[in-house]
C-alpha positions as CSV (number, residue, x, y, z in Angstrom):
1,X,170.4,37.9,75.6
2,X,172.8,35.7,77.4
3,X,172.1,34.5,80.6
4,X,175.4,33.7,82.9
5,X,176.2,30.0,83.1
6,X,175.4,29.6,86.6
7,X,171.7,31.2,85.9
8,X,171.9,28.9,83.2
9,X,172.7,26.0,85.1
10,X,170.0,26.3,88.0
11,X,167.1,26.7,85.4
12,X,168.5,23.6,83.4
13,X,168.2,21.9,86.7
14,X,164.5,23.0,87.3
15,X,163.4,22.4,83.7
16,X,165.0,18.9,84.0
17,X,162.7,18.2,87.3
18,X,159.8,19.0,85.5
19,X,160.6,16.9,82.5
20,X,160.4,14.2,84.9
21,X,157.2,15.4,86.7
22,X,158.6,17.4,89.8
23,X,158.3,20.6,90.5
24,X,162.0,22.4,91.9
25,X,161.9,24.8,95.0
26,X,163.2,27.7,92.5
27,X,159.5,26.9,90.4
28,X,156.8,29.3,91.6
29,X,153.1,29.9,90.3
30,X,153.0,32.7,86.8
31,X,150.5,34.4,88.1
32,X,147.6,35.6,85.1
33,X,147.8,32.3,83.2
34,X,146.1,29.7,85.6
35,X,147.5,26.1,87.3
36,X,150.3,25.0,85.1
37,X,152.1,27.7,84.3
38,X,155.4,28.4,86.2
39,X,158.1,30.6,86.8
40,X,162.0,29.9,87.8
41,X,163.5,32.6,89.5
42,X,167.5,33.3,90.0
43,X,169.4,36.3,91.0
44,X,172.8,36.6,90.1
45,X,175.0,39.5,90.7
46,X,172.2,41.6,91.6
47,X,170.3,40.9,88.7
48,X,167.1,38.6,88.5
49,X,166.2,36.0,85.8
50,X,163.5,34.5,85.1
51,X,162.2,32.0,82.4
52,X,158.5,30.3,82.5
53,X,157.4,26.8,81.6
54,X,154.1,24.9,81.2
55,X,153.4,21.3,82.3
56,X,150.0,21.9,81.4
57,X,150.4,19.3,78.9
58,X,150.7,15.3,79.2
59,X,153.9,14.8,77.4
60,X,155.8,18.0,76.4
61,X,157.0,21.0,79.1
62,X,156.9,24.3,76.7
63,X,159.5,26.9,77.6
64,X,157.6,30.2,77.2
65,X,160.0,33.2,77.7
66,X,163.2,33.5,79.5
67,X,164.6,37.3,80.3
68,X,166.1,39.3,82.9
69,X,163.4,41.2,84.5
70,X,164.1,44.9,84.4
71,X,161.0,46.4,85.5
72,X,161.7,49.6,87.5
73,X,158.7,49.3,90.0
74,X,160.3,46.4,92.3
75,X,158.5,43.2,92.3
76,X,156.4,43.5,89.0
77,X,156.9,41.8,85.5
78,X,157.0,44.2,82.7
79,X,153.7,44.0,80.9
80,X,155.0,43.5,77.7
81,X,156.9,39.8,79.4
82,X,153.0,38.9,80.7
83,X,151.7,39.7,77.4
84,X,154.5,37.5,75.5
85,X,153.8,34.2,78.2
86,X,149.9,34.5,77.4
87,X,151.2,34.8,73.5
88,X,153.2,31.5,73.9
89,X,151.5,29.9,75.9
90,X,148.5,30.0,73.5
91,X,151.3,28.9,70.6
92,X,152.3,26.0,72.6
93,X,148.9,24.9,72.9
94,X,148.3,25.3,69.4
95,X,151.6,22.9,68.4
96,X,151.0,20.3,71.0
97,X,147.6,19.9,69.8
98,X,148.9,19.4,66.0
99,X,152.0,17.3,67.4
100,X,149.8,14.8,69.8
101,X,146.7,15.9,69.2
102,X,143.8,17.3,71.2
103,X,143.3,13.7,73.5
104,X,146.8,13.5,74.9
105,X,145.9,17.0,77.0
């Protein structure tokens, strides 16, 4: 799925904060996966977005899933998107370690 370019844009800005150690106003807490794990959320033409990120590690930020939530009950992610972070997350543990191994954490 596509995202428009201006959604695009603003989580390009917020991943390019935390590339450099900051954390953008648009970056809240995932909840379910601990510290370190964060969301970016943009609405565009009543529509929401959201892609989460991990800085839980010393040199890489891992881009976990990206989607436009489309869960009918309000505020809540669909449980299949929290199931896919966890997923990655796990994943992007596993190729940091073999990439820079276990001490660069």
């Amino acid at each position: 799925m596509d995202f428009p370019e201006e959604v695009q844009d603003g989580v390009g800005v917020a991943l390019s904060v935390a590339q450099f150690g900051g954390k953008h106003p648009s970056a809240k807490p995932w909840k379910g996966e601990g510290p370190g794990v964060l969301e970016i959320v943009e609405d565009h033409s009543g529509n929401t977005y959201r892609a989460s990120y991990t800085v839980k590690f010393a040199v890489a930020v891992y881009v976990l899933h990206a989607f436009q939530k489309k869960s009918p009950k309000g505020v809540k992610t669909a449980h299949k998107d929290v199931e896919l972070v966890g997923k990655r997350l796990k994943m992007a543990r596993d190729d940091y370690e073999v990439r820079h191994g276990k001490d660069k954490q």
